[in-house]
C-alpha positions as CSV (number, residue, x, y, z in Angstrom):
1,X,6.1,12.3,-12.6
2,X,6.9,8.7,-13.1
3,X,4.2,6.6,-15.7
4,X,2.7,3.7,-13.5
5,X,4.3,1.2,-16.1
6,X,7.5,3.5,-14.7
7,X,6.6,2.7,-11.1
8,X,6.1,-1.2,-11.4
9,X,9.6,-1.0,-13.0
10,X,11.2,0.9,-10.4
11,X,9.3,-1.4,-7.3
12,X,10.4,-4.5,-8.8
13,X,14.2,-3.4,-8.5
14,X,14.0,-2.9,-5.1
15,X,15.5,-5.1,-2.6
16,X,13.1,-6.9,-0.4
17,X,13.9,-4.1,2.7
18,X,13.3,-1.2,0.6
19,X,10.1,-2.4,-0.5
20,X,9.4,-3.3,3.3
21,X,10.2,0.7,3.9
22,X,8.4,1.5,0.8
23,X,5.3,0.1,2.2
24,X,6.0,1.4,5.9
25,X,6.4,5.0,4.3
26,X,3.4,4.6,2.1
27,X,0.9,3.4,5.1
28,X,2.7,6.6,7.6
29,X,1.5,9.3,5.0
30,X,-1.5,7.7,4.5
31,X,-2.1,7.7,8.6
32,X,-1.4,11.1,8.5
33,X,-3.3,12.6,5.9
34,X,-6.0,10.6,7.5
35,X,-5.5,12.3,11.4
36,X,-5.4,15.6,10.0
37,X,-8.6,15.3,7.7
38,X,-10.6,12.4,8.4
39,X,-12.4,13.3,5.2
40,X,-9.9,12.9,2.9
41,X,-11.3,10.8,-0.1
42,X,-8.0,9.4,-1.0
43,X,-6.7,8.6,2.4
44,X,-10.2,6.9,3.3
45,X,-9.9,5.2,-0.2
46,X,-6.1,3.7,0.3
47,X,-7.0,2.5,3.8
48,X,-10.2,0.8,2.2
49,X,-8.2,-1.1,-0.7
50,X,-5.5,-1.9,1.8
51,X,-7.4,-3.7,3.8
52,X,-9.3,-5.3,1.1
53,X,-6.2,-6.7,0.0
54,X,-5.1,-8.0,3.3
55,X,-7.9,-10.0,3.4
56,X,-7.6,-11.1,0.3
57,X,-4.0,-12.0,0.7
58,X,-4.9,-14.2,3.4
59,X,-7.5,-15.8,2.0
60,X,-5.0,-17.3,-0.3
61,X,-2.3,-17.5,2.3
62,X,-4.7,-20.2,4.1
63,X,-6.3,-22.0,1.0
64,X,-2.7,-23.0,0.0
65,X,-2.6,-24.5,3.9
């Protein structure tokens, strides 16, 4: 398994597609875990620090408007 510092290495090489797809993938498999077991802890978890950083993100997005 791949170190985080390994990770942040590996996402900034990607081309600005793959990290579209990478992000795409990421959310599906999250969705999923989620229909299967609405329970799941870490599912619940990445859809609640996804959307915290969506808002977040355009927070900034309109304060730089």
């Amino acid at each position: 398994m791949m170190t985080p510092t390994d990770l942040w290495e590996a996402i900034g090489s990607l081309t600005e597609e793959d990290t579209l797809q990478l992000v795409t993938t990421l959310v599906a498999t999250y969705d999923q875990r989620l229909e299967r077991d609405p329970s799941d802890l870490a599912a619940r978890d990445f859809f609640k620090t996804l959307n915290l950083v969506l808002k977040q993100t355009n927070e900034c997005n309109l304060n730089r408007r």
